[in-house]
C-alpha positions in Angstrom: 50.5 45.4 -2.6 48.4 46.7 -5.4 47.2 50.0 -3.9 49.4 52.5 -1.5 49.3 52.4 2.0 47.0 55.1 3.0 48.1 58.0 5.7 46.4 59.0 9.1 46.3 61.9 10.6 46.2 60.7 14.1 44.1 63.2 15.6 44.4 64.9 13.2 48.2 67.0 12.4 48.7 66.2 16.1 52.4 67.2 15.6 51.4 70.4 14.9 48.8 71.9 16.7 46.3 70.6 20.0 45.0 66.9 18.8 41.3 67.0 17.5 40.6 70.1 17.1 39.2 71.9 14.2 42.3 73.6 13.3 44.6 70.2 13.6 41.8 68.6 11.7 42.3 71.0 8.3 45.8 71.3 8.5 46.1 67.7 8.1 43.7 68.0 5.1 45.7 70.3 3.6 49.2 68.2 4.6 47.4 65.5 2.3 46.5 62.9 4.6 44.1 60.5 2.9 42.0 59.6 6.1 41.4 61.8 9.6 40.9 60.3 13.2 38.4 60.6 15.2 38.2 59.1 19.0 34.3 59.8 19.5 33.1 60.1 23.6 30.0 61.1 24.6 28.4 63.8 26.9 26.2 63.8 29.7 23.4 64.7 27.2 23.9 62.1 24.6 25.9 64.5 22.3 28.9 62.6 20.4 32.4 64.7 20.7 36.1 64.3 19.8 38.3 63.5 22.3 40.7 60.7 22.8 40.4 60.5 26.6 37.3 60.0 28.6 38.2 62.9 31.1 39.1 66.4 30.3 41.9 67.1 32.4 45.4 66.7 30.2 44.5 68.7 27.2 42.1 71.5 28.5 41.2 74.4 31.3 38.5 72.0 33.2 39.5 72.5 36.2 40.1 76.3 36.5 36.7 76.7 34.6 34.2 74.1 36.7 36.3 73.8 39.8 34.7 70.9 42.4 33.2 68.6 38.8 35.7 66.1 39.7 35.0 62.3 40.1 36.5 60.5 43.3 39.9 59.8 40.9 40.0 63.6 40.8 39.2 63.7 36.8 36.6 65.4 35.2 34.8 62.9 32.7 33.2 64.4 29.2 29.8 62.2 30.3 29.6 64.2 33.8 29.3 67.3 31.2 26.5 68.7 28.9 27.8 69.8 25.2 26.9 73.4 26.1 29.2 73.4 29.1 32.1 71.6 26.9 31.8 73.9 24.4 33.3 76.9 27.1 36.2 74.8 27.4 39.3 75.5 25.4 41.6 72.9 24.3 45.7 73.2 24.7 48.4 70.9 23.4 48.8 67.3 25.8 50.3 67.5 29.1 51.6 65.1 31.0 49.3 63.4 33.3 48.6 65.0 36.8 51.1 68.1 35.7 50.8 71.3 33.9 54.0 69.9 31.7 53.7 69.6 27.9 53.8 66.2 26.8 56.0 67.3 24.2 57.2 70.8 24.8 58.6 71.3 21.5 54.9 71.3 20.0 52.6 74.0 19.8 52.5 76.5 22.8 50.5 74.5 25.5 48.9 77.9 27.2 47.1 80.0 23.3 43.9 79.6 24.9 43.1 79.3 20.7 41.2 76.3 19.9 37.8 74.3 21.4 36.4 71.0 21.6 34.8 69.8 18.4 31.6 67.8 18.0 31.6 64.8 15.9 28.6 66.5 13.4 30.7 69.9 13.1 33.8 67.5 12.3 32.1 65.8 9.4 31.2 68.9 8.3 34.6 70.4 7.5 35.8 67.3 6.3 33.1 66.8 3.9 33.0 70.6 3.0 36.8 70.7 2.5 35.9 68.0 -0.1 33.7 69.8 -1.9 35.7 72.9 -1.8 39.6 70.8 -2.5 38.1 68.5 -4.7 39.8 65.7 -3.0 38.1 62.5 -0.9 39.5 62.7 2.5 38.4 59.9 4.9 37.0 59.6 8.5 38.4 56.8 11.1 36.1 56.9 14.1 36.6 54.7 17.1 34.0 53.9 19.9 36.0 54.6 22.7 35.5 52.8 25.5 32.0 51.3 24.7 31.5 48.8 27.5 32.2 52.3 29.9 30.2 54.5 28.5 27.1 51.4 29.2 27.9 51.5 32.6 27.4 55.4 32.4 23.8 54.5 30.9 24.8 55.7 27.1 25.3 52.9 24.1 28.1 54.8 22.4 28.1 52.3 19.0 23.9 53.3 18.0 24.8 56.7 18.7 27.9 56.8 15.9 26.6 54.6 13.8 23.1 56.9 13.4 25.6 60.3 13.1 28.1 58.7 10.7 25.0 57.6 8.8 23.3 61.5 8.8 26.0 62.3 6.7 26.2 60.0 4.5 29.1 57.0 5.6 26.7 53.8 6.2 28.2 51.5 3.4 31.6 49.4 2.9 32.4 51.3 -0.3 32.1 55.2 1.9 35.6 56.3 2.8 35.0 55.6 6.5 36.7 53.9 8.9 35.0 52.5 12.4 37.9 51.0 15.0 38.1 49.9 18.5 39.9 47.8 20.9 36.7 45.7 22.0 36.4 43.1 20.2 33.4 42.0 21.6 31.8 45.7 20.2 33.3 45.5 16.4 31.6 42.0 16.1 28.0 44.0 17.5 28.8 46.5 14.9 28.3 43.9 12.3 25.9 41.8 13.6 23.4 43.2 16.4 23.8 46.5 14.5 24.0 45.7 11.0 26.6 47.9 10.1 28.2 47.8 6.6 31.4 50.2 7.5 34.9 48.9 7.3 35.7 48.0 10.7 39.5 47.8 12.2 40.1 45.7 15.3 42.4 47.5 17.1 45.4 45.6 19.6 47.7 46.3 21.9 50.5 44.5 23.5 48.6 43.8 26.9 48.0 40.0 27.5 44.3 40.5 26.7 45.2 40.6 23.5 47.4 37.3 22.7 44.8 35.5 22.3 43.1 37.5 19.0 46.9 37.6 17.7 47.4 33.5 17.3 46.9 32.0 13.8 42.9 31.4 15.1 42.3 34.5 17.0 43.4 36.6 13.8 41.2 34.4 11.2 37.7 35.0 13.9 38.7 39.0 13.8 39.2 38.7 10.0 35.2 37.1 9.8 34.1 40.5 10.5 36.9 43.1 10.5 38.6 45.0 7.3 42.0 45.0 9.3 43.9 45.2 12.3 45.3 47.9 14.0 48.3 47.0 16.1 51.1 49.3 17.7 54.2 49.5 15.7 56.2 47.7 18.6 54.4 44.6 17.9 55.0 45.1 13.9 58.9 45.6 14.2 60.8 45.3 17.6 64.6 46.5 17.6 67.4 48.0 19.5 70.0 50.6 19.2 72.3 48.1 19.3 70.6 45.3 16.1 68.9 46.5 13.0 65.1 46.1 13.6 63.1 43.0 13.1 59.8 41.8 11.7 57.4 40.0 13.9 55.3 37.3 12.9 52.6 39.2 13.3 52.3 41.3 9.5 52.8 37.9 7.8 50.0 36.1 10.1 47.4 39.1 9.6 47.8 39.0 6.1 47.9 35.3 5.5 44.2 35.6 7.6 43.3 38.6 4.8 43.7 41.5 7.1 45.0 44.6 6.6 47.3 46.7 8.6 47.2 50.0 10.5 49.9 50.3 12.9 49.7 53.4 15.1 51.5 55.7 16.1 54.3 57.5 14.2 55.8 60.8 15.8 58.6 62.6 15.1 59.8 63.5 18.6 58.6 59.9 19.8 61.3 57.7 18.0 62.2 54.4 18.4 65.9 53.3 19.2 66.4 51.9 15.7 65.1 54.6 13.5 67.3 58.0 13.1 64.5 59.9 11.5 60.6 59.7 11.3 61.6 59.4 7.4 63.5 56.5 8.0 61.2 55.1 10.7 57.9 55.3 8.1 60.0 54.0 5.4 61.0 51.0 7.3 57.5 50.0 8.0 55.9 50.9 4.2 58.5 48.7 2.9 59.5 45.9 5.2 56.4 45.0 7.1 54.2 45.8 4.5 51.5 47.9 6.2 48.5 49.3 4.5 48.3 52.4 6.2 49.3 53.8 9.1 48.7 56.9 11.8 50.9 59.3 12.2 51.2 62.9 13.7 53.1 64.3 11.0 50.6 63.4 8.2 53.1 65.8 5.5 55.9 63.8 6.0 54.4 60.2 6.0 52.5 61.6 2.6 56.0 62.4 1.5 57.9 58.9 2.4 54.8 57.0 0.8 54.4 59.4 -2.4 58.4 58.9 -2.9 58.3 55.0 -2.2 55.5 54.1 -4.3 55.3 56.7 -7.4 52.2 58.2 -6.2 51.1 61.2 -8.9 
């Protein structure tokens, strides 16, 4: 490996305060994370936000604040909004679906009322002041979520990103920008139909849609257009409490096809059986299967565990 594996704030320091928001967005700036997340949805008026899910209802106060918006599934979808109504919303830490339980109780307090939802534009905009102000190059890693969706809803999410990322600046492989998402059929549109020059990461998951784009051939098609892959760690390194962990074929294959790797997601109170310690758990994964860079909730301490595993100054 000639460079470092870079660190992710997934959505932002998501260990630390509500994902995507502003606030989790600059404390994982300041934690040192060298690239910051961004799962872009859009609104009923065409406005580009940051969300990771397509409806509202596990991490804000929709439903108390526009009572009867709900879709037959009884969610309330970000594209059944205008930005002006989102932006009376506030944002509170993850709960667990269809309950008014934290995810993770241990996080920050579900019920501050504190933080809102962030546009994409006002996003960019602290990242790329904070770079100005720091003096640093932090990164942005956007995914189209959900593009095939969001056509059905009558709005062509990839245009839409593309044309913002490119206001402010991120249009060409050497920007520090990031575009991912699990259609592969939309990655391959990025590069072609749209003509887009951005790094591109396919992301995977361990659904059977997937085996197909993880054989020898499937992984050499995604590498003719994508920078890397982005699978979850369980299909990196599987293990039990009772066996030390162990590689899958699948870092050796996606490099051997020239792709990079960007497992998600690391969290300290979501451990696997075989790690003791998000330390030990990031270390195992830096060092054994080779990754390029990975997301994590806690960007400080995966900064830490890379800065002490590969001298960085």
């Amino acid at each position: 490996m000639t460079t470092p594996p870079i660190v992710i704030a997934h959505r932002g320091a998501s260990g630390y305060l509500p994902e995507h928001t502003l606030a989790a967005k600059a404390l994982a700036y300041g934690l040192g994370a060298d690239y910051l997340e961004q799962d872009v949805v859009a609104t009923r008026d065409s406005r580009l936000v940051v969300l990771h899910d397509l409806y509202l209802d596990d991490v804000t106060d929709v439903a108390r604040r526009f009572p009867g918006r709900h879709r037959r599934d009884g969610r309330h979808y970000v594209v059944d909004f205008d930005l002006a109504e989102l932006e009376l919303l506030r944002v509170f830490e993850r709960r667990t679906p269809g309950s008014a339980v934290a995810k993770y109780p241990a996080r920050f307090p579900e019920d501050s009322g504190l933080l809102g939802i962030a546009t994409l534009a006002d996003e960019l905009r602290l990242v790329q002041g904070l770079n100005k102000s720091m003096g640093r190059t932090v990164g942005i890693y956007a995914e189209v979520k959900e593009p095939e969706w969001h056509r059905r809803q009558g709005i062509d999410l990839a245009p839409l990103l593309l044309a913002e990322l490119a206001a402010f600046g991120y249009s060409r492989a050497t920007d520090p920008a990031f575009v991912q998402c699990f259609d592969a059929a939309e990655l391959e549109r990025l590069k072609t139909e749209l003509g887009s020059d951005l790094k591109v990461i396919q992301l995977v998951g361990a659904e059977p849609r997937y085996a197909e784009l993880l054989t020898p051939a499937g992984l050499d098609r995604v590498a003719r257009h994508a920078y890397g892959l982005g699978p979850h760690h369980a299909q990196l390194v599987d293990g039990t409490a009772a066996e030390p962990p162990r590689l899958t074929a699948l870092s050796a294959l996606a490099h051997e096809a020239g792709l990079r790797l960007h497992p998600y997601t690391f969290r300290r109170d979501d451990l696997p059986a075989y790690a003791r310690s998000l330390e030990e758990w990031l270390e195992i994964f830096l060092t054994e299967a080779r990754v390029d860079g990975l997301f994590c909730d806690h960007p400080d301490v995966a900064v830490r565990v890379r800065d002490s595993l590969f001298k960085v100054q």
